[in-house]
C-alpha positions as CSV (number, residue, x, y, z in Angstrom):
1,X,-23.7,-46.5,-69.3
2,X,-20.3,-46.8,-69.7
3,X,-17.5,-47.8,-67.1
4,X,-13.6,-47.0,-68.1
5,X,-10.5,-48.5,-66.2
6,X,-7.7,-49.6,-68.4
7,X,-6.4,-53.1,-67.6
8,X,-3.3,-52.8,-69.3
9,X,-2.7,-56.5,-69.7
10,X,-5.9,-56.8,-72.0
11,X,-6.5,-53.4,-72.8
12,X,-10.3,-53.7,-72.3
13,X,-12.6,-51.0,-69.6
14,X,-13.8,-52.9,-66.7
15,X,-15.5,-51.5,-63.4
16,X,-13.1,-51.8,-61.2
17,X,-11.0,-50.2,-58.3
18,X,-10.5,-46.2,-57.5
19,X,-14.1,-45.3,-59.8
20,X,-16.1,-44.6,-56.2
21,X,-15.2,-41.0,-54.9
22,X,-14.9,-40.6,-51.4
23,X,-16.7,-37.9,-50.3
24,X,-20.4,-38.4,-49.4
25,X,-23.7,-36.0,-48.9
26,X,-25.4,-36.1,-45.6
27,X,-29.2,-35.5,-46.7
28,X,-32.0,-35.3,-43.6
29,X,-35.6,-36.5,-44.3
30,X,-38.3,-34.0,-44.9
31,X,-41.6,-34.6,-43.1
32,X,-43.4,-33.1,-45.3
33,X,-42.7,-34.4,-48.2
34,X,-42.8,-37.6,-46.6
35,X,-46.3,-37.2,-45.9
36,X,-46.9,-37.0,-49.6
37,X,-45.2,-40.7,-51.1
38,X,-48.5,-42.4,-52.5
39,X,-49.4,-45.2,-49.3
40,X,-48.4,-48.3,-50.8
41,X,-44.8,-47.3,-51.2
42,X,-44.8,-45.7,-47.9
43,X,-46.3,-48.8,-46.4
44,X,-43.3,-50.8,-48.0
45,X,-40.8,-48.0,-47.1
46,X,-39.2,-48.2,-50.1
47,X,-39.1,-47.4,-54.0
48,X,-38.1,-49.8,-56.2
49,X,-36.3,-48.8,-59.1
50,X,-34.9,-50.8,-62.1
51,X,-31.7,-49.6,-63.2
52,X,-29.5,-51.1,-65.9
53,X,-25.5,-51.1,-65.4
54,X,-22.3,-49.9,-66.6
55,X,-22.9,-46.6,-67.4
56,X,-20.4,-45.0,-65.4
57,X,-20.4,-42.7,-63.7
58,X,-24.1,-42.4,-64.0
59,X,-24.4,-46.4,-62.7
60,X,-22.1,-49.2,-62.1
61,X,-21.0,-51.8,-60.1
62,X,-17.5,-51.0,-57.8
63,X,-15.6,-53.9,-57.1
64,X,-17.2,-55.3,-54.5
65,X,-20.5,-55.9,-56.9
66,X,-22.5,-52.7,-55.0
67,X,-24.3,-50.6,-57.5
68,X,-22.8,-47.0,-57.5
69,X,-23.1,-44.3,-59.5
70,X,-24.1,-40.4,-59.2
71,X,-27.4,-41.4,-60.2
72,X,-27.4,-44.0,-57.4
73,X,-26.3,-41.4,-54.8
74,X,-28.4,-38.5,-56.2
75,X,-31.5,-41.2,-55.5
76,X,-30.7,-42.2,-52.6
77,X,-30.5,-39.2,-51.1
78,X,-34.1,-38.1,-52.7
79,X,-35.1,-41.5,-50.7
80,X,-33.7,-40.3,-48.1
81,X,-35.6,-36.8,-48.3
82,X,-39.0,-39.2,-48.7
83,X,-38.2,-41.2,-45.5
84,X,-37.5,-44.0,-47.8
85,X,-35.0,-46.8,-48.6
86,X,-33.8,-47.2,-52.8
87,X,-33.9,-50.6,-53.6
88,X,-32.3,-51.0,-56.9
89,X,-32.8,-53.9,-59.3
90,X,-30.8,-54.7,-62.2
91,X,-32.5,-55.1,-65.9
92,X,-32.2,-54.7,-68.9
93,X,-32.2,-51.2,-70.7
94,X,-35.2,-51.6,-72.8
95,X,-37.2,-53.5,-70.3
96,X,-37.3,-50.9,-67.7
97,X,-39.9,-48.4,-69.1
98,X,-42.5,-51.7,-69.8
99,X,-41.6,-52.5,-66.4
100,X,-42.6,-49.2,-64.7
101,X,-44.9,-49.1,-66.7
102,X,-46.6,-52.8,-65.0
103,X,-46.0,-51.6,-62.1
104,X,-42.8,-54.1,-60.9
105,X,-40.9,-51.2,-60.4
106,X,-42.0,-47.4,-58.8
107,X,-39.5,-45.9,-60.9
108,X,-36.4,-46.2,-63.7
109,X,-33.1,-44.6,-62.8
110,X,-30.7,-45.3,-66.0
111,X,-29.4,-42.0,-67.4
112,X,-32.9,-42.0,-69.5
113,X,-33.3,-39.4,-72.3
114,X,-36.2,-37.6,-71.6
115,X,-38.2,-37.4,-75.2
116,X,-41.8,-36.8,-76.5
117,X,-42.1,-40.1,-77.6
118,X,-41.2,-41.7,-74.9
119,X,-43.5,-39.3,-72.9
120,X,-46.4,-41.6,-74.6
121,X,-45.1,-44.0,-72.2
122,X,-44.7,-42.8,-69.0
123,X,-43.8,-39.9,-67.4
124,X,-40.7,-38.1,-66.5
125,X,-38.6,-36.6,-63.5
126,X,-36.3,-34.6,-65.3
127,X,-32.6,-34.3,-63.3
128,X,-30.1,-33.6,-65.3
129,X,-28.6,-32.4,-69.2
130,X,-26.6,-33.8,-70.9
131,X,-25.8,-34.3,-74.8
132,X,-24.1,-36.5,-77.3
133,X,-20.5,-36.7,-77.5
134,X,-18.6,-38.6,-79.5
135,X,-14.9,-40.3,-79.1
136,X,-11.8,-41.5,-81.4
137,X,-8.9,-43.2,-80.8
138,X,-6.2,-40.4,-79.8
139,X,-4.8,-39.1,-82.6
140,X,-7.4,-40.4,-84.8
141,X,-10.3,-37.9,-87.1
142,X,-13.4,-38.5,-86.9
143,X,-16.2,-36.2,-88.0
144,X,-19.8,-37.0,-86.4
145,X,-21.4,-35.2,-88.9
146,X,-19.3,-37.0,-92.0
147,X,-19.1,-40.5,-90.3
148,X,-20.2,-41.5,-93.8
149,X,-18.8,-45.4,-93.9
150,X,-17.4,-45.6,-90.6
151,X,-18.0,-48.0,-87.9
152,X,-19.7,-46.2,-84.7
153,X,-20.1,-48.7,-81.6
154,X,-23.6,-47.9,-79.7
155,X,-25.0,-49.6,-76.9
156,X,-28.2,-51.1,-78.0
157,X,-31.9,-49.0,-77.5
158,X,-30.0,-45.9,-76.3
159,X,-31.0,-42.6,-77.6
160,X,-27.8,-42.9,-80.0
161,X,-28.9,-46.1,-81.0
162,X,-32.6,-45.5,-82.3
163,X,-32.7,-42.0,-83.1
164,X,-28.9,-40.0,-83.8
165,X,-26.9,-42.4,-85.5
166,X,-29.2,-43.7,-87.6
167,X,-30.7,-40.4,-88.9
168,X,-27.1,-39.6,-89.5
169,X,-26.7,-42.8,-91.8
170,X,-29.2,-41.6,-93.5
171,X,-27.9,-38.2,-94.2
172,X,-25.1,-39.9,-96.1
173,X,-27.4,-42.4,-98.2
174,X,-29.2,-39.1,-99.0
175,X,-26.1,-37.1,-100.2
176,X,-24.9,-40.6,-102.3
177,X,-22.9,-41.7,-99.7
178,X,-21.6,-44.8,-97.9
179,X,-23.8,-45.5,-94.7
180,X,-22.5,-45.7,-91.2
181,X,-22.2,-49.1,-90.0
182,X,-23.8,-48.9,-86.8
183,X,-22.5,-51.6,-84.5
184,X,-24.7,-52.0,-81.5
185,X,-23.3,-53.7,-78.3
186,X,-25.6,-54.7,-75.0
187,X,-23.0,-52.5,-72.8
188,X,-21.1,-49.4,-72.7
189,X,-18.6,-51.1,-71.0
190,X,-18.2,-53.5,-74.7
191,X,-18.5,-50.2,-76.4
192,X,-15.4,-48.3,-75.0
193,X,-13.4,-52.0,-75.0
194,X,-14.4,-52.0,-79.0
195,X,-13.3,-48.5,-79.6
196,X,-9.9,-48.9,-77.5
197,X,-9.3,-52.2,-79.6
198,X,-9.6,-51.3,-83.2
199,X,-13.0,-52.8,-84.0
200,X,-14.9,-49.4,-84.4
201,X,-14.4,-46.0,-85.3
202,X,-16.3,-44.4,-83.2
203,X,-18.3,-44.2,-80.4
204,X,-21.3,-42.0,-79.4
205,X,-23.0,-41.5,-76.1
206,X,-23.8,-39.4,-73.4
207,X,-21.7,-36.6,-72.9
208,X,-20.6,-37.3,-69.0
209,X,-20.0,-41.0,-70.1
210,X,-17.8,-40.3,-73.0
211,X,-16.1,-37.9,-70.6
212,X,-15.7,-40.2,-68.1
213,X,-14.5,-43.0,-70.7
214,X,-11.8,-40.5,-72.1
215,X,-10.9,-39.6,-68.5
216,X,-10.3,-43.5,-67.5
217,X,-8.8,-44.7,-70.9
218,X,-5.1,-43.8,-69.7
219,X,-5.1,-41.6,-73.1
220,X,-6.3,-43.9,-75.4
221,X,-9.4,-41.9,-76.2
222,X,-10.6,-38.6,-76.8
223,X,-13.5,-36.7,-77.9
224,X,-14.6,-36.6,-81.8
225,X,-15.8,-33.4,-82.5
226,X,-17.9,-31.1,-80.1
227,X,-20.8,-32.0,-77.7
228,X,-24.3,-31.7,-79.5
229,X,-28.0,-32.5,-78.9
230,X,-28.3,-31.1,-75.2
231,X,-31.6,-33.3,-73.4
232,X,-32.7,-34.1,-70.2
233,X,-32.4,-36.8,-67.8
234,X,-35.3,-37.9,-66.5
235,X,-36.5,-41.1,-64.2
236,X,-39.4,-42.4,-65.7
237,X,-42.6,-43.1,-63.2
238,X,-46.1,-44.8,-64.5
239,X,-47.9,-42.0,-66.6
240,X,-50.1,-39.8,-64.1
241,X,-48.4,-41.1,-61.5
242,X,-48.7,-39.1,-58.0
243,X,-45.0,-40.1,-57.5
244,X,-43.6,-38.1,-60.0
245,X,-44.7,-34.8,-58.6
246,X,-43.6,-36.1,-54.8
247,X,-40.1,-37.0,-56.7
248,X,-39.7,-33.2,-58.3
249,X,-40.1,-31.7,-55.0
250,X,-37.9,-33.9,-53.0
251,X,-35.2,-33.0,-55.7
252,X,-36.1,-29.6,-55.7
253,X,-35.6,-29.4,-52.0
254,X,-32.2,-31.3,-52.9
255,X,-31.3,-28.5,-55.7
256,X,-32.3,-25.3,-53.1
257,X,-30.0,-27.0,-50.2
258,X,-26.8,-27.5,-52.3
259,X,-26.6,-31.4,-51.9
260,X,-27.6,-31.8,-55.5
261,X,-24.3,-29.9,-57.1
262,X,-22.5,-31.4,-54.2
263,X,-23.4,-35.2,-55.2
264,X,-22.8,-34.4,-58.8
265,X,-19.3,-32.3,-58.4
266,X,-18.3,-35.2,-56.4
267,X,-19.1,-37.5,-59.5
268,X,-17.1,-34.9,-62.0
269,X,-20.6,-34.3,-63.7
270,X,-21.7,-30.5,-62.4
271,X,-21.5,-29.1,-65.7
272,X,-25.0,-30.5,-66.4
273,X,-26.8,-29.9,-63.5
274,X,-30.1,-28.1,-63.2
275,X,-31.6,-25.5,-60.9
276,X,-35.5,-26.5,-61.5
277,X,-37.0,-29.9,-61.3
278,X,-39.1,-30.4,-64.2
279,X,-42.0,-33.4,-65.3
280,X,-42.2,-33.9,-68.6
281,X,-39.5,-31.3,-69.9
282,X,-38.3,-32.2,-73.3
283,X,-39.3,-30.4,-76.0
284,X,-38.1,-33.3,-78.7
């Protein structure tokens, strides 16, 4: 969830101007698969999905305060497929999945991790892979797996926050070591700024938004070791939801036509696009 333009006056990342590519994916709907959205959301004619912003390019706002994103397009055109409209509805990270779960939204769409324990929860689409990469300051050495003592910026209930820095923390209490000082932010966006200022380390995240961070940091930042921990994407739906399946095939049907590497080549993110929807995929 990170967004990455250099304002060279304050040096901070801000959603901003040129993040939006131009090119856009003409997607048709599918009567079939229409016919299968559960009747109350086809009655509405609409899915409502909470999503939580910046995390570019995955989701963020462009400058005129529209949420974008190659998650936002890649959904709207599975709308599209369903005869459907995405409504999307800004909220905090860690108050989507209880929100899905209550039924105030049909759906999450915020570069989720896919995990067994979250799996408990709700169930998933999956969409996408992606893993953890880290990033320095250019010209800086960091090791993400001797961190021991450093400061690594996180943004707050993401996989890096609850489950990889941590355990990594405690690797170096374990070998007599100093632990990391994980410093946890509410955005991405505050992340990248902290990193670019001097006040971390180090930053983990999601591989395509460390990429994209390093790509619109004007050479500030760069990546910290190699990309590790490869997981899926998935949008979470209530658990034994008949959504979910109606979701996989409309993004299956996305996948077989070529519109799904399309939409996600046009976001720079086609190295971790799949060729089979999956429900439930993760292993971990």
């Amino acid at each position: 969830m990170l967004a990455a333009v250099l304002i060279a006056v304050t040096g901070c990342v801000h959603n901003s101007e040129g993040l939006v590519p131009p090119e856009t994916v003409h997607v048709d709907r599918v009567d079939s698969l229409a016919a299968q959205v559960p009747p109350a959301i086809a009655s509405a004619g609409r899915l409502k999905i909470g999503v939580n912003v910046p995390y570019a390019p995955n989701e963020f706002k462009d400058e005129d305060g529209n949420i974008v994103g190659f998650d936002v397009d890649l959904m709207n055109a599975v709308a599209a497929v369903l005869g459907l409209r995405a409504e999307f509805n800004q909220a905090d990270f860690d108050k989507i999945i209880p929100a899905v779960q209550a039924g105030t939204y049909d759906l999450g769409m915020s570069s989720f991790t896919d995990t067994v324990e979250r799996q408990k929860s709700v169930d998933f689409v999956d969409y996408y892979t992606a893993g953890i990469q880290w990033a320095q300051r250019t010209g800086d050495d960091v090791d993400p797996n001797d961190a021991c003592g450093l400061r690594v910026g996180v943004q707050t209930t993401t996989t890096e926050d609850i489950d990889e820095v941590p355990a990594k923390s405690d690797a170096c209490v374990a070998a007599g070591k100093k632990p990391i000082a994980k410093i946890k932010y509410d955005s991405q966006d505050d992340v990248s700024n902290a990193l670019i200022l001097g006040r971390i380390d180090a930053m983990s995240a999601d591989s395509p938004v460390t990429a994209y961070a390093i790509k619109r940091s004007n050479g500030r930042l760069e990546n910290a070791g190699p990309q590790f921990d490869s997981a899926p994407y998935g949008w979470p739906v209530r658990k034994g939801s008949p959504l979910a399946p109606v979701l996989a095939q409309a993004l299956q049907h996305l996948i077989d036509s070529g519109a799904y590497q399309q939409i996600a080549d046009n976001w720079g993110v086609g190295s971790g696009t799949v060729t089979t929807a999956q429900i439930n995929g993760a292993t971990s």
